[in-house]
N, CA and C atoms as an extended XYZ file, in Angstrom:
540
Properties=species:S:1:pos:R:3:atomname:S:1:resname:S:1:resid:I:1 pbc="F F F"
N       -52.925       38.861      -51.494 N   UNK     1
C       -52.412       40.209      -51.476 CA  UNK     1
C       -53.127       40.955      -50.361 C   UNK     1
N       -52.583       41.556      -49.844 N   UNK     2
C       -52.882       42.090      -48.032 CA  UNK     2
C       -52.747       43.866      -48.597 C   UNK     2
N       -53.874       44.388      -48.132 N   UNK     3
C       -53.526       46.436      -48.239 CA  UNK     3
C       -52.210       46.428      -48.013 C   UNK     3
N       -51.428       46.126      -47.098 N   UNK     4
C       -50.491       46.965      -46.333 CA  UNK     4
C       -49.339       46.079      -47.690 C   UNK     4
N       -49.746       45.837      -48.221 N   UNK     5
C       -48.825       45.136      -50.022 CA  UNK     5
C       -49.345       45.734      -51.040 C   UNK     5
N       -49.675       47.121      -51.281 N   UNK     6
C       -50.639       47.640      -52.435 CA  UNK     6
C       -49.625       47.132      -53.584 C   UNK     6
N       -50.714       46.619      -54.549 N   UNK     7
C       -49.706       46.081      -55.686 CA  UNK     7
C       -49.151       47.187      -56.845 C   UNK     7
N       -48.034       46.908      -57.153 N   UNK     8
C       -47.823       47.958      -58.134 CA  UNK     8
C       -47.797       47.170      -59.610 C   UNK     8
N       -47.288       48.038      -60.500 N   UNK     9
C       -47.162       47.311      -62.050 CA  UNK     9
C       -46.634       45.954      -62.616 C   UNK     9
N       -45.575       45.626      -61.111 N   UNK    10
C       -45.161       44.376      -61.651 CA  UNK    10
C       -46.204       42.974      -61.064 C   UNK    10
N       -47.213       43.651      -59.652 N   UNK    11
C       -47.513       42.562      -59.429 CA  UNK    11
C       -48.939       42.762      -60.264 C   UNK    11
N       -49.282       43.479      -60.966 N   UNK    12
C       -50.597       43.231      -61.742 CA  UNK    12
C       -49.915       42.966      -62.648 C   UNK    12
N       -49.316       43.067      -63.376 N   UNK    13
C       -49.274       42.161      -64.612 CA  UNK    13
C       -49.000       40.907      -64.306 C   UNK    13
N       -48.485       40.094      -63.087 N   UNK    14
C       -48.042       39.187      -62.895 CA  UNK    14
C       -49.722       38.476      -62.671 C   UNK    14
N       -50.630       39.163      -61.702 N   UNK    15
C       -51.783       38.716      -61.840 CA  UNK    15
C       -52.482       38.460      -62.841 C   UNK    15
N       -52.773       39.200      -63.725 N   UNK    16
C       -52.729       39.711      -65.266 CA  UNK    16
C       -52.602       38.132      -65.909 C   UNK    16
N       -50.938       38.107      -66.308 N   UNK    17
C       -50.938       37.149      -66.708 CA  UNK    17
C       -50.993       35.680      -66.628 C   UNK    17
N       -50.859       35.471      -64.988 N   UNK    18
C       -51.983       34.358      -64.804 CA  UNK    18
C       -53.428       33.999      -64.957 C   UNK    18
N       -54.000       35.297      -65.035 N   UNK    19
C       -55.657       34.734      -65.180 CA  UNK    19
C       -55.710       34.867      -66.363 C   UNK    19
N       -54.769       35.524      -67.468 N   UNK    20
C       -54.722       35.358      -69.130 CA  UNK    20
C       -54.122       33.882      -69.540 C   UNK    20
N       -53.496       33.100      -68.598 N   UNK    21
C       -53.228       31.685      -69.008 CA  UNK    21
C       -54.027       30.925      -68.620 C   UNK    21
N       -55.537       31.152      -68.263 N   UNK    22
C       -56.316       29.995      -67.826 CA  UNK    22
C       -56.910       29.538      -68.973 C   UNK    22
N       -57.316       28.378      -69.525 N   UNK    23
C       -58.084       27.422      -70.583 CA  UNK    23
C       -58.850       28.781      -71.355 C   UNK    23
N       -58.939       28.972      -72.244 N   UNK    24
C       -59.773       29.358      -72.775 CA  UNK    24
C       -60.223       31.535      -73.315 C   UNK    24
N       -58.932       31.414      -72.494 N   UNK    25
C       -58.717       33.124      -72.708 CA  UNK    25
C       -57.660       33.450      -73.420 C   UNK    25
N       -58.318       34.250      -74.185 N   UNK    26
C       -57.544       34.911      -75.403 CA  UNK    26
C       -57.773       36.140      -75.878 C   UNK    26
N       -56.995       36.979      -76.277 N   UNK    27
C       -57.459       38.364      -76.369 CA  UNK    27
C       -56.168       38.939      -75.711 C   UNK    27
N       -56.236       40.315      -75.394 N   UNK    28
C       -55.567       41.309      -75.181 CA  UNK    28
C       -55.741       42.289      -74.017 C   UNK    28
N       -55.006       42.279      -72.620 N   UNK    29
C       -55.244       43.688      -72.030 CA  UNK    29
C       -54.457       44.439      -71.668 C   UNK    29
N       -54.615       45.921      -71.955 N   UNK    30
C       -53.380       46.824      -71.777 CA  UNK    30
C       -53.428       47.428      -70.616 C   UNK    30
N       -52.723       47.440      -69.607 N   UNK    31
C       -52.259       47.870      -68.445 CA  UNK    31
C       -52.148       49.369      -68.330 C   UNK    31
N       -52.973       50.274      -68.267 N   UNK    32
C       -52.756       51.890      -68.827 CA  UNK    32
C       -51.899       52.526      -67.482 C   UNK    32
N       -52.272       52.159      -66.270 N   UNK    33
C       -52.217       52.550      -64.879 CA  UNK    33
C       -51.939       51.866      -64.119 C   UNK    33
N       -50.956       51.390      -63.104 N   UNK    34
C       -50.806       50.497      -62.145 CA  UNK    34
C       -50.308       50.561      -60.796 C   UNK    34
N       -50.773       51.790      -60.308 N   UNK    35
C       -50.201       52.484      -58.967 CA  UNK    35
C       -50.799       51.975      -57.967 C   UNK    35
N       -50.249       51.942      -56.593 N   UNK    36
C       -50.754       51.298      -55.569 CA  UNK    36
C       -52.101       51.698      -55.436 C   UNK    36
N       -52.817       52.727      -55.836 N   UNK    37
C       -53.920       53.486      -55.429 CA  UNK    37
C       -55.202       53.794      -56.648 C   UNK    37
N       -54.698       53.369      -58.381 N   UNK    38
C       -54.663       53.811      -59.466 CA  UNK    38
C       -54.346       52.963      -60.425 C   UNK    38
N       -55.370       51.677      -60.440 N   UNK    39
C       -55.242       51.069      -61.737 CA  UNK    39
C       -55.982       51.215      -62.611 C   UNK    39
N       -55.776       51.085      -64.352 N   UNK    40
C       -56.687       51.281      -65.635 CA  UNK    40
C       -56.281       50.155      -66.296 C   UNK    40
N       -56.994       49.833      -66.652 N   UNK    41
C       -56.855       48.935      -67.605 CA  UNK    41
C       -57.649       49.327      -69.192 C   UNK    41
N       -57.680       48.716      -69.925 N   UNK    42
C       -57.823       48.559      -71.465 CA  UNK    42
C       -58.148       47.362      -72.449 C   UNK    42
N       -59.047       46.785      -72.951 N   UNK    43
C       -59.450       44.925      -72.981 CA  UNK    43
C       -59.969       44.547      -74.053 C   UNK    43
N       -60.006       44.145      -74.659 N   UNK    44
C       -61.039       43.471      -76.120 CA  UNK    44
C       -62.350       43.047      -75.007 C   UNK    44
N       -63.094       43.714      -76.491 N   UNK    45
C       -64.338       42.953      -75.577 CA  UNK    45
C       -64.630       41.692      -75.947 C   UNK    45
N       -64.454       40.542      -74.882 N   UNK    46
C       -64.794       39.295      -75.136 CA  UNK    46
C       -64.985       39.228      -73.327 C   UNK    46
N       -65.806       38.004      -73.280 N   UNK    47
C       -66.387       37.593      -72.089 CA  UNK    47
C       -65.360       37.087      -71.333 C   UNK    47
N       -64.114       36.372      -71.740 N   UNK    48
C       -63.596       35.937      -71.067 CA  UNK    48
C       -62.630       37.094      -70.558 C   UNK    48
N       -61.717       38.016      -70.887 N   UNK    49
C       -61.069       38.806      -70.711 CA  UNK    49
C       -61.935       39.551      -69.605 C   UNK    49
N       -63.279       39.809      -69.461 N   UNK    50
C       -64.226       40.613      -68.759 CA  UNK    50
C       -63.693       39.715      -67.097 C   UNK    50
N       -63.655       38.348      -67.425 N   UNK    51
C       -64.053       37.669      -66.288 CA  UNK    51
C       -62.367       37.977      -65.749 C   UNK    51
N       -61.539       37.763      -66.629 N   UNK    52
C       -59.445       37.722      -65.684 CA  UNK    52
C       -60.245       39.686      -64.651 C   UNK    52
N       -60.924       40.586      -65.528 N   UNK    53
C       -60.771       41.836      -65.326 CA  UNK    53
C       -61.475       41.448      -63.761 C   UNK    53
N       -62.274       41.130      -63.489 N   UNK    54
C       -63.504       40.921      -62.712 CA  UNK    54
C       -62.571       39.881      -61.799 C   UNK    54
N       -61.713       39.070      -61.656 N   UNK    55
C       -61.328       38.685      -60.763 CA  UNK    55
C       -59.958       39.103      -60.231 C   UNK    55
N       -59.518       40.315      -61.407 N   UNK    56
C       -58.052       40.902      -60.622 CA  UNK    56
C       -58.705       42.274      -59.504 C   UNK    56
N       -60.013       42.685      -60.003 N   UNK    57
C       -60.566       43.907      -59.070 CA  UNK    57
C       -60.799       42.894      -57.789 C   UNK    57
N       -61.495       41.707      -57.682 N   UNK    58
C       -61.738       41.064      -56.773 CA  UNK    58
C       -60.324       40.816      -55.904 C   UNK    58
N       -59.242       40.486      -56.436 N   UNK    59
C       -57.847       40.741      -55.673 CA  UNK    59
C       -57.644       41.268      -54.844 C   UNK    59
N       -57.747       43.049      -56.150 N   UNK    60
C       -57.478       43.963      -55.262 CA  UNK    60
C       -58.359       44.506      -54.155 C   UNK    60
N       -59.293       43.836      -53.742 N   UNK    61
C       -60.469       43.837      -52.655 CA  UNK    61
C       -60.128       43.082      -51.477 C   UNK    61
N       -59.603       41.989      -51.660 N   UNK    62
C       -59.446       40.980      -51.047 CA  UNK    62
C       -59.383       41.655      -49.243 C   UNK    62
N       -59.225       42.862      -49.129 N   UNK    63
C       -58.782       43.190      -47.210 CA  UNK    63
C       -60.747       43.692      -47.133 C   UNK    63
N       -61.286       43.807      -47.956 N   UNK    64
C       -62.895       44.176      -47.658 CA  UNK    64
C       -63.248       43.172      -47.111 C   UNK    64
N       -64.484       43.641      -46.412 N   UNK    65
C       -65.323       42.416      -45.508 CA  UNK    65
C       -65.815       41.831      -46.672 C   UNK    65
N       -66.212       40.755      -46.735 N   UNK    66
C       -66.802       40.049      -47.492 CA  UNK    66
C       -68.161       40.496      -48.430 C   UNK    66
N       -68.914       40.516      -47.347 N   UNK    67
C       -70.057       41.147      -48.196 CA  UNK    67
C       -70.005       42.468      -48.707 C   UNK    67
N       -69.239       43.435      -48.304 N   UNK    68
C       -69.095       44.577      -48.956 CA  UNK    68
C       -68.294       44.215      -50.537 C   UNK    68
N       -67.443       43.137      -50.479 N   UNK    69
C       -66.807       42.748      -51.546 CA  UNK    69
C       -67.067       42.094      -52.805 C   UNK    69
N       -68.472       40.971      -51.727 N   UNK    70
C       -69.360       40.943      -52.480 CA  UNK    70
C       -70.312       41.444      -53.502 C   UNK    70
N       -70.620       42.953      -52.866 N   UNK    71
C       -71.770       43.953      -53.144 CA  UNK    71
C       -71.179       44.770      -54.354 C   UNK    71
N       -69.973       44.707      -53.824 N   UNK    72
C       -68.797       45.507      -55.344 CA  UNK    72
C       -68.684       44.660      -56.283 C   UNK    72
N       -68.076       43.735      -55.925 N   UNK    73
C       -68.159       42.824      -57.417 CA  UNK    73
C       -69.340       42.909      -58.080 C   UNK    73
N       -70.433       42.441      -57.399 N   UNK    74
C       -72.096       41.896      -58.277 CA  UNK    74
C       -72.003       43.620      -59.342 C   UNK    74
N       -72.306       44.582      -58.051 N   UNK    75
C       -72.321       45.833      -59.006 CA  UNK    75
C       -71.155       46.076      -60.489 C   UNK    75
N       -69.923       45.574      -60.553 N   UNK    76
C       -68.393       45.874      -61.017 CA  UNK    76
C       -69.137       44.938      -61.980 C   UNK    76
N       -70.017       44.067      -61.790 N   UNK    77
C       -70.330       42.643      -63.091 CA  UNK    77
C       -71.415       43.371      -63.839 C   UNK    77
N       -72.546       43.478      -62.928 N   UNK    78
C       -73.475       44.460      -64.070 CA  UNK    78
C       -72.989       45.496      -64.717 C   UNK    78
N       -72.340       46.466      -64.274 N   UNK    79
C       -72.398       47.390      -65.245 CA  UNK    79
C       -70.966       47.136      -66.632 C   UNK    79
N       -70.254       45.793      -65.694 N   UNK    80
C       -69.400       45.665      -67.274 CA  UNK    80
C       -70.255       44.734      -67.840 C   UNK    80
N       -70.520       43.911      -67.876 N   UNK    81
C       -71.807       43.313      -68.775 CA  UNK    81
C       -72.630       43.870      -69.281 C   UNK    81
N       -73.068       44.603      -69.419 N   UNK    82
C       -74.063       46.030      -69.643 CA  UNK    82
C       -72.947       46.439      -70.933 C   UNK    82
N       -71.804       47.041      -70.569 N   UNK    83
C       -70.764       47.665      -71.518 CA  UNK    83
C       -70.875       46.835      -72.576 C   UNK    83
N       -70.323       45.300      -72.419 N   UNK    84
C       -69.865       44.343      -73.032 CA  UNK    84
C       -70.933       43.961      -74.519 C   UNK    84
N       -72.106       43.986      -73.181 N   UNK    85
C       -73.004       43.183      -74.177 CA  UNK    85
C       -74.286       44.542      -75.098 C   UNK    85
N       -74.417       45.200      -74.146 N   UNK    86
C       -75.354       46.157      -74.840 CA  UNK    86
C       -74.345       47.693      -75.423 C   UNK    86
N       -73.586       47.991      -75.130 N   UNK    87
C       -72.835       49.377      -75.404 CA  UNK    87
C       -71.515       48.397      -76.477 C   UNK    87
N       -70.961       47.200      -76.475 N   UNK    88
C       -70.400       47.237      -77.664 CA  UNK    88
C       -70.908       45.636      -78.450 C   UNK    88
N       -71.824       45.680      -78.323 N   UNK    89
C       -72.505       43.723      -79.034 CA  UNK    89
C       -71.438       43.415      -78.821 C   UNK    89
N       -70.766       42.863      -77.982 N   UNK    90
C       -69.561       41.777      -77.844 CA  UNK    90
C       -68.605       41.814      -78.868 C   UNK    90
N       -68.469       42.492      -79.480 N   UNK    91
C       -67.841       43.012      -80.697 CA  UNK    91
C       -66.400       43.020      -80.508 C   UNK    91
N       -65.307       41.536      -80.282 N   UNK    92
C       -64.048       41.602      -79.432 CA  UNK    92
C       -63.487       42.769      -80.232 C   UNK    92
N       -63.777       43.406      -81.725 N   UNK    93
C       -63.051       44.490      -82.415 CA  UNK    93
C       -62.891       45.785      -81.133 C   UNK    93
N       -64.062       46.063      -80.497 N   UNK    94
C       -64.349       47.130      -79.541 CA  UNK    94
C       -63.694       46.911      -78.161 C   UNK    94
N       -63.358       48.066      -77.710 N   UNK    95
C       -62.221       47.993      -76.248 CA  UNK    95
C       -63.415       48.975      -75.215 C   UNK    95
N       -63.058       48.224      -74.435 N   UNK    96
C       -64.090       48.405      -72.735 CA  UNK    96
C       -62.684       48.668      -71.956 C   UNK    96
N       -63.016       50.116      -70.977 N   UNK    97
C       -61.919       50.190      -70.291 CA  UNK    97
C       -62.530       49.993      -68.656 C   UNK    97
N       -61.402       49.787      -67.585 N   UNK    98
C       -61.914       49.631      -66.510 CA  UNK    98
C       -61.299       50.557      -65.610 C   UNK    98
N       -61.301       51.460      -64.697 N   UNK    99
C       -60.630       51.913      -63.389 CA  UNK    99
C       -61.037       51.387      -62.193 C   UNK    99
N       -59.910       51.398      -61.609 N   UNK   100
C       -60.167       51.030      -59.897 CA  UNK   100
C       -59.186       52.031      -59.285 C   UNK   100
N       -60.109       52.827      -58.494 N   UNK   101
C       -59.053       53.956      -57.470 CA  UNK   101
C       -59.948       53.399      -56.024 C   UNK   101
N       -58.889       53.795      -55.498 N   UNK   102
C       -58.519       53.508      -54.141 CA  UNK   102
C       -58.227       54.608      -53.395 C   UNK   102
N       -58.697       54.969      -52.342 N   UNK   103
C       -58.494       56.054      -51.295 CA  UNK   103
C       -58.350       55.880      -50.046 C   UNK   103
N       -58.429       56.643      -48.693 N   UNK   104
C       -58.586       56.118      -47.632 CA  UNK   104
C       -60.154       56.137      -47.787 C   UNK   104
N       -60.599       56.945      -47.940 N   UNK   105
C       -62.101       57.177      -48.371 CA  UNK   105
C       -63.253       56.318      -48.968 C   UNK   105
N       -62.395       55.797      -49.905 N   UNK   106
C       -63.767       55.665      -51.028 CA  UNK   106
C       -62.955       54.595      -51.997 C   UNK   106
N       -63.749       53.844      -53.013 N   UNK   107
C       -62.909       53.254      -53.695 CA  UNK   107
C       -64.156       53.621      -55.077 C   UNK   107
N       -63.403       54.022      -56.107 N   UNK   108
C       -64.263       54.095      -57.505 CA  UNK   108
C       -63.943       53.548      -58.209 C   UNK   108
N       -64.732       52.885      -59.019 N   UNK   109
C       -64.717       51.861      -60.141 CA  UNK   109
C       -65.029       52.986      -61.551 C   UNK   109
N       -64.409       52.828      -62.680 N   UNK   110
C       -64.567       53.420      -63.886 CA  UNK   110
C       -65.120       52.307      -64.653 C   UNK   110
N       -66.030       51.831      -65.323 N   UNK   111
C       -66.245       51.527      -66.690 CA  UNK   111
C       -66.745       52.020      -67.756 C   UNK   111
N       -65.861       51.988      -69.024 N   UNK   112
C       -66.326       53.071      -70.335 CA  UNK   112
C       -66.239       51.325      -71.681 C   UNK   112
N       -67.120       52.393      -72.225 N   UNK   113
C       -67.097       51.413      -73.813 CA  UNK   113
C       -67.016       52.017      -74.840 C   UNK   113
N       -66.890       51.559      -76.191 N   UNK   114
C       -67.140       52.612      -77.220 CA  UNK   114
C       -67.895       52.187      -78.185 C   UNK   114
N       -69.258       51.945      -77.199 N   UNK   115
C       -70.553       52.100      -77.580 CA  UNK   115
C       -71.301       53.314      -77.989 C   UNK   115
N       -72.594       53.748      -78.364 N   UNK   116
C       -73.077       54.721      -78.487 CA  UNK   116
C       -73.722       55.343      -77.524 C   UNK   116
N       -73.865       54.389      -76.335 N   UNK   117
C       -74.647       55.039      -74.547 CA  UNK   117
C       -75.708       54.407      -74.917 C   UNK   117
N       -76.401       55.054      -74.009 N   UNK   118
C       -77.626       55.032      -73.847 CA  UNK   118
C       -78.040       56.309      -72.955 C   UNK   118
N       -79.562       56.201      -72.759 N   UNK   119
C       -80.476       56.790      -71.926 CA  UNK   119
C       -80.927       56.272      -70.825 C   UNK   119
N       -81.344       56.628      -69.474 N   UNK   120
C       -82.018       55.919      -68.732 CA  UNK   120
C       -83.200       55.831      -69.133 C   UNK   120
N       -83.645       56.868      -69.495 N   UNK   121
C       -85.340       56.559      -69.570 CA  UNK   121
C       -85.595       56.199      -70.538 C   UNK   121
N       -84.548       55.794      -71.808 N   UNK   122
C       -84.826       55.129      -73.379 CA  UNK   122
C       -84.180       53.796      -73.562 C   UNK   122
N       -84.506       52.656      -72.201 N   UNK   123
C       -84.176       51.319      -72.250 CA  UNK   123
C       -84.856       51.318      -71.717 C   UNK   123
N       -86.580       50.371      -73.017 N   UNK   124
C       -87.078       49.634      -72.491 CA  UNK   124
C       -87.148       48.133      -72.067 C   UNK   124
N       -85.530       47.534      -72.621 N   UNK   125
C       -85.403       46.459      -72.065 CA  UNK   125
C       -85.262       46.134      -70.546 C   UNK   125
N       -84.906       47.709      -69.391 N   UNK   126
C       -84.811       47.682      -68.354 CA  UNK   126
C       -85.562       47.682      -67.513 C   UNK   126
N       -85.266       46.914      -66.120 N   UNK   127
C       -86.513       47.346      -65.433 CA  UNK   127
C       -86.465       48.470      -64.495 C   UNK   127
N       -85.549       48.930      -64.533 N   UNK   128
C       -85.115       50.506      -64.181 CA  UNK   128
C       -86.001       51.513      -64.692 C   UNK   128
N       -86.530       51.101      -65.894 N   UNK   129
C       -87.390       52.159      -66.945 CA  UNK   129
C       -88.487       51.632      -66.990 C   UNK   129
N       -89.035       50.805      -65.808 N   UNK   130
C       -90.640       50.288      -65.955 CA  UNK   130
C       -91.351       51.722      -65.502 C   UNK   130
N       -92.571       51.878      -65.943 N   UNK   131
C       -93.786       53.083      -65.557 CA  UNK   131
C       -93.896       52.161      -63.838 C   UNK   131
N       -94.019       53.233      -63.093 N   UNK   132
C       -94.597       52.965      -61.771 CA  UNK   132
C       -96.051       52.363      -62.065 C   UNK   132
N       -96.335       51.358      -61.015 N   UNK   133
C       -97.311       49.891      -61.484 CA  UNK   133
C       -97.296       49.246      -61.819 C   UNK   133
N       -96.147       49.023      -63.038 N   UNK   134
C       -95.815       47.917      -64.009 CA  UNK   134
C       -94.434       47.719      -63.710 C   UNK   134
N       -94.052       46.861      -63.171 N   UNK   135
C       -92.829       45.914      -62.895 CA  UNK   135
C       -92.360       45.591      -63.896 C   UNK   135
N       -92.985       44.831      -64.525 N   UNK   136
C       -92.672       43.591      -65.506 CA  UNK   136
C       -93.034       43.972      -66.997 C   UNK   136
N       -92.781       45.404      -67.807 N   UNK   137
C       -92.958       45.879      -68.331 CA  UNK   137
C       -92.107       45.497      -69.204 C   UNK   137
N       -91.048       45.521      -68.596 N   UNK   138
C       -89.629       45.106      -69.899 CA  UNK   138
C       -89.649       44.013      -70.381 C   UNK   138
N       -90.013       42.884      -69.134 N   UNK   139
C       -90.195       41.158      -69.592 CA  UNK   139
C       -91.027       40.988      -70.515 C   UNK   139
N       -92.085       41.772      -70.892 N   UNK   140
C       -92.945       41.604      -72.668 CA  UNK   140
C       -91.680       42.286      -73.612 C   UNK   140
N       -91.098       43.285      -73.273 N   UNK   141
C       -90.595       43.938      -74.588 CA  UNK   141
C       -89.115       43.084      -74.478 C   UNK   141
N       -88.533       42.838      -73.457 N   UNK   142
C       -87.732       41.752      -73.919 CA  UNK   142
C       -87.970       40.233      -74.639 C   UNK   142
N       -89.180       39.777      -74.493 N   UNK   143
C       -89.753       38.721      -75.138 CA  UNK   143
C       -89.732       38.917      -76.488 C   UNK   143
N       -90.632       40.098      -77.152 N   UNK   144
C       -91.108       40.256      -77.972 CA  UNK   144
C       -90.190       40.751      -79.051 C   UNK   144
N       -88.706       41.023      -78.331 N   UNK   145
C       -87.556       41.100      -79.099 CA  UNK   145
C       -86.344       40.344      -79.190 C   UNK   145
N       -86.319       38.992      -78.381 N   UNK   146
C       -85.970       37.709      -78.624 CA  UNK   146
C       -84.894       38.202      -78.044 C   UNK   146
N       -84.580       38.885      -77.076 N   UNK   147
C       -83.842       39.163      -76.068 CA  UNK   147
C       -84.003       38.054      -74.645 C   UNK   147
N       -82.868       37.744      -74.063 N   UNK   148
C       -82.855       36.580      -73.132 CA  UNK   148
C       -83.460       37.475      -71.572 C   UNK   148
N       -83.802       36.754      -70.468 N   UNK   149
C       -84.183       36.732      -69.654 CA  UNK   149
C       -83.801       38.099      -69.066 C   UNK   149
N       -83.644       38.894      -68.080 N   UNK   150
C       -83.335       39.753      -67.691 CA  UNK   150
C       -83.584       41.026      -67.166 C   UNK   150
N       -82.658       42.494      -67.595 N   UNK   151
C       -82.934       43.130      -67.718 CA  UNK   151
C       -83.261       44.088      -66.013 C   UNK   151
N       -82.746       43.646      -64.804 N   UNK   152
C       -82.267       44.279      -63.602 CA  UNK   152
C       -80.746       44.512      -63.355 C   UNK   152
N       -79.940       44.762      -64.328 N   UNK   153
C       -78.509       44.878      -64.180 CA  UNK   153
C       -78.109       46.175      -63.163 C   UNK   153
N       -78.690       47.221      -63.718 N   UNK   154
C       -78.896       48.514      -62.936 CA  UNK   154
C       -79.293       48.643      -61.856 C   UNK   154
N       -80.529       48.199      -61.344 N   UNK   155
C       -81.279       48.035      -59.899 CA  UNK   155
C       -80.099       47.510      -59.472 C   UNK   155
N       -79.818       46.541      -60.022 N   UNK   156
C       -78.521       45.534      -59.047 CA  UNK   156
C       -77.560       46.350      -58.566 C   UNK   156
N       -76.877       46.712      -59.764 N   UNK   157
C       -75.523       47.933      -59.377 CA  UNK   157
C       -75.638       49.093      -58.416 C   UNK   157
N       -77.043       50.066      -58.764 N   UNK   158
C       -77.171       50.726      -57.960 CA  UNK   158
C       -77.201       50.336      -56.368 C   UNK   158
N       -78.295       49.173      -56.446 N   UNK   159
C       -77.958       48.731      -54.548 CA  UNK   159
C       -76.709       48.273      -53.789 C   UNK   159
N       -75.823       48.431      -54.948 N   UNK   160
C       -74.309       47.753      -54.443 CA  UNK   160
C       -73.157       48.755      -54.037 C   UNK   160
N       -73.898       49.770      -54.920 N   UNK   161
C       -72.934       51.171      -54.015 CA  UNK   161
C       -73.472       52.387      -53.493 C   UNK   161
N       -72.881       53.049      -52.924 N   UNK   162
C       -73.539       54.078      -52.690 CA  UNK   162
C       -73.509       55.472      -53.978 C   UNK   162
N       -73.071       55.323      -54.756 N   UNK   163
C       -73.862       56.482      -56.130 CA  UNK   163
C       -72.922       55.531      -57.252 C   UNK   163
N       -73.853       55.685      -58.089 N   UNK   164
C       -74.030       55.527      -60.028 CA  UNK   164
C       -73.762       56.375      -60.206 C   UNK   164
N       -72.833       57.215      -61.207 N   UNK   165
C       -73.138       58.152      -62.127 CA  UNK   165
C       -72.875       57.438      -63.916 C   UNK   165
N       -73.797       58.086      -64.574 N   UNK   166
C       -73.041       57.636      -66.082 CA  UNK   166
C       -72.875       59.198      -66.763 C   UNK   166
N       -72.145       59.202      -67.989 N   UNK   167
C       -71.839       60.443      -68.565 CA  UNK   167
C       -72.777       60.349      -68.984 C   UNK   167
N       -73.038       61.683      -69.541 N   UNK   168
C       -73.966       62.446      -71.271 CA  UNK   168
C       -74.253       61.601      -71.826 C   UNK   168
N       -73.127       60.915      -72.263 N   UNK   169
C       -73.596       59.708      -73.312 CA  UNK   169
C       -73.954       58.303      -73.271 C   UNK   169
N       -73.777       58.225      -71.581 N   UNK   170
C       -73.800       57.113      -71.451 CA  UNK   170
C       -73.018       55.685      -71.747 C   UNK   170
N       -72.164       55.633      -72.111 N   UNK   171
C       -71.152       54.603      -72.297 CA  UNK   171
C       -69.967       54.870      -70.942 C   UNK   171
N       -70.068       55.428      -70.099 N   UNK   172
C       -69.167       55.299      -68.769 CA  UNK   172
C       -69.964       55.794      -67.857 C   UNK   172
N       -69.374       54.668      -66.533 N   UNK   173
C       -70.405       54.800      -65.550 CA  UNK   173
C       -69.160       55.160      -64.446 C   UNK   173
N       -69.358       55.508      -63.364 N   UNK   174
C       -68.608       55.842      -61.876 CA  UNK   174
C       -69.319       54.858      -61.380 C   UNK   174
N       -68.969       53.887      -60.335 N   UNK   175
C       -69.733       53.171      -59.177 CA  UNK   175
C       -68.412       53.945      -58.006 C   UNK   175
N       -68.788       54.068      -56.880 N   UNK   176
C       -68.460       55.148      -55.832 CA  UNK   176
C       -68.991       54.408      -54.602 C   UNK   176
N       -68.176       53.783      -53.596 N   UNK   177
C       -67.955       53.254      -52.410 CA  UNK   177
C       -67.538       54.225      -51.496 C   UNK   177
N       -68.206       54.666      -50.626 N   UNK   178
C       -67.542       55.493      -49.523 CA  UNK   178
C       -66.805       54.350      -47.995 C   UNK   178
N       -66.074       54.655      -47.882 N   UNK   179
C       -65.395       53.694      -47.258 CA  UNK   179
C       -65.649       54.299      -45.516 C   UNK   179
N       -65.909       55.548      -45.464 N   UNK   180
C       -66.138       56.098      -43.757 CA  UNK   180
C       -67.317       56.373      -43.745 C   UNK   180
């Protein structure tokens, strides 16, 4: 798919439902938005549905240089993994939504959950929330709570665009690409 082909409703669902027929995906996603400039989507949270979501934004990227496309995705993965796994425990009952707008400008990514948020400065599993001096602050309190390896999802995202925002509550984030 080439810019000068912005896809509309019939060719995302057509994308859609090819990466919903690969081995092993099952679940549900609702198509809220599908304008050349203005897609939403709507998803059970399950990992695999995360990944069709994560490779139809990669699609619609496809005219970016590479590494900029790169830098969007990695960021577009942390902070829905983040949603997925910490804002709704994987809970496929719970729906994670996604936006992708498009401008001449800028391209913004939406992800929301209907989790309870969070805080920045009240995840100490992060290393976003280490005390200056201590790096590796989270890697004891993730240990010590039988939590897996981790815990730079944020650092990541943030270096991948140019502004983060999350709401009040924290369960939706903006990632914000300036394109000039």
């Amino acid at each position: 798919m080439d810019r000068k082909s912005t896809p509309g409703k019939e060719e995302i669902t057509r994308l859609l439902n090819a990466l919903l027929a690969s081995p092993g995906v099952d679940g549900h996603i609702e198509i809220l938005s599908a304008t050349p400039s203005w897609i939403s989507l709507r998803f059970d949270c399950q990992p695999a549905l995360g990944e069709c979501v994560l490779e139809l934004v990669d699609n619609l990227m496809c005219d970016l240089a590479e590494q900029l496309r790169e830098k969007l995705s990695i960021a577009l993965r942390e902070i829905l993994t983040n949603a997925m796994e910490h804002g709704c425990g994987f809970d496929s009952k719970k729906r994670i939504y996604v936006g992708y707008v498009r401008t001449t400008r800028m391209i913004l990514l939406r992800i929301g959950d209907e989790g309870g948020g969070f805080r920045r400065d009240a995840i100490p599993h992060a290393a976003s929330a280490n005390p200056l001096g201590q790096p590796f602050n989270h890697l004891e309190y993730r240990s010590s709570h039988g939590m897996r390896p981790g815990g730079y999802g944020l650092m990541i995202a943030e270096r991948g665009v140019d502004e983060l925002l999350f709401n009040e509550k924290g369960n939706e984030a903006l990632l914000i690409h300036y394109l000039t």
